[in-house]
N, C-alpha and C positions, 0 to 999 in steps of 0.2 A: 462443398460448402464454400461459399466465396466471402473473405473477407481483408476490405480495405482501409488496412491502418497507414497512417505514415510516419514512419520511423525518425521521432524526434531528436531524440540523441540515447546514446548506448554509456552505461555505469558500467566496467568492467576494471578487477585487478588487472594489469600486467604482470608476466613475472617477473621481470625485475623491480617492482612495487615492491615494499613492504608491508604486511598486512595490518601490521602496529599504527602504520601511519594514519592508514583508512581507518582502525578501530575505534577512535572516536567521533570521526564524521558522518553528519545526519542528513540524510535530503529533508527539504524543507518543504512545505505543501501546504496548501490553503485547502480547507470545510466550512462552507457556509462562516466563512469571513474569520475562521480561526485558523490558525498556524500550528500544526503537528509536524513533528519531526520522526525520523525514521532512520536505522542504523544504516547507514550507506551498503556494507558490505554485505546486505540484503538485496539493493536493489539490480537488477541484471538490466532492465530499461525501461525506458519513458516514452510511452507513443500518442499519438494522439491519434484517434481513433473516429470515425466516421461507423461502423456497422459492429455489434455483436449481435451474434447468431441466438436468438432467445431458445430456451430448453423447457419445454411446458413443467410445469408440477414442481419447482424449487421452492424455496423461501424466498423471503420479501428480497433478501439484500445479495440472491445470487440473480444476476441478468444475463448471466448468459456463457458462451464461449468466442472466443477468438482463434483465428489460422497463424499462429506465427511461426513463419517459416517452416511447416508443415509440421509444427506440433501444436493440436491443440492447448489452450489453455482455460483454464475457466477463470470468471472474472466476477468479482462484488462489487457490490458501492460501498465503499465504506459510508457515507452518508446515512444510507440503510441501518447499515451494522451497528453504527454507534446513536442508535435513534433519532438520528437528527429527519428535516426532510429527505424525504428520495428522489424531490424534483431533478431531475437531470440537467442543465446547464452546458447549452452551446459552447464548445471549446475547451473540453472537458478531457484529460490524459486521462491515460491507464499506466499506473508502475507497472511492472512486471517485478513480481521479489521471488526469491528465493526461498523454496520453504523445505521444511522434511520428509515433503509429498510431494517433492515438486515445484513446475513455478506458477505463480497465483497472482492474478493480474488484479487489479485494485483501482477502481474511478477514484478520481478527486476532481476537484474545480479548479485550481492553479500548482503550478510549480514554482517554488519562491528560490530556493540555492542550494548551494549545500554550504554547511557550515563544521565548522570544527567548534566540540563543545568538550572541554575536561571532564574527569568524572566526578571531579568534587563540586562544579556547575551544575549539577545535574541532582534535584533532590529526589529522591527515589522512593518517598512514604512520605508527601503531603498531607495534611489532614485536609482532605477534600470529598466533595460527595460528587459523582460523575457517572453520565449515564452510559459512560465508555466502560465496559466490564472491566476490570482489576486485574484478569489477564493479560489484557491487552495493554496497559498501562504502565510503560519504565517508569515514568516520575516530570517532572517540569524541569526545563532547561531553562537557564539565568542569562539572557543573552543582551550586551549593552542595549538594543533597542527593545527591551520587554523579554516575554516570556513566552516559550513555545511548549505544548505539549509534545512529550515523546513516546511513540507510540511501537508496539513490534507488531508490522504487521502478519507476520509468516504464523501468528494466533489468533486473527481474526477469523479464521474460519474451523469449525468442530470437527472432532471425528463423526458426528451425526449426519453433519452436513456433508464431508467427505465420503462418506456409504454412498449418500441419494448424490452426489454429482459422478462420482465411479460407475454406478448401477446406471444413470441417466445418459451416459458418455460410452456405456457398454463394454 
């Protein structure tokens, strides 16, 4: 299976990093013109990606896998996932995060920073109505130029969906 990404830039602790430091910085990312944020010390990298290899018979918002560095990965849109459109968008990364199954690569449309957001910034039970499930959903982040939704992606995908892409991947 041949697939060509090219290796945007890499998130990684050091060990002589502190993990405290990293624990409240978010990568930042754009969906259909909204800004989500993501716990940093999930993400492992940012590719941008020209080919995933499609897998017949998934759901709407799994497209496929990727060869990194000779481990497969499977990958969502989040677009998909959080019902938005699934039109795909030239110039489009893939994270790569870190999950409890693994690593699970994840489309979006831009990469905006990374940011440092306290935790008391950070409102965690908005009264809001959203078609992003509630698992998926830390809370909004209060950041001087507006507001970013914060998201954990390493729940965006089920153990339903995890059977049929293990079973699909063999």
């Amino acid at each position: 299976m041949s697939q060509s990404s090219e290796q945007v830039n890499v998130f990684s602790i050091s060990e002589d990093e502190e993990v405290d430091e990293n624990k409240m910085k978010y990568l930042v990312f754009w969906l259909q013109g909204e800004r989500y944020g993501a716990p940093l010390l999930t993400v492992k990298e940012v590719l941008r990606t020209s080919e995933i290899k499609k897998v017949p018979y998934m759901v709407d918002h799994f497209k496929g896998v990727i060869n990194l560095r000779g481990q497969i990965v499977s990958v969502i849109d989040l677009r998909a996932r959080f019902g938005l459109s699934s039109e795909i968008i030239s110039g489009t990364y893939i994270l790569v995060f870190e999950t409890n199954n693994g690593l699970l690569g994840a489309i979006v449309d831009e990469i905006d920073s990374v940011i440092k957001i306290e935790d008391e910034d950070v409102d965690t039970n908005p009264l809001i109505e959203t078609k992003v499930p509630i698992d998926f959903f830390i809370g909004v982040g209060k950041l001087s130029n507006g507001l970013v939704n914060m998201v954990d992606i390493s729940k965006c995908i089920s153990e339903d969906d995890l059977r049929l892409i293990k079973k699909a991947n063999g």
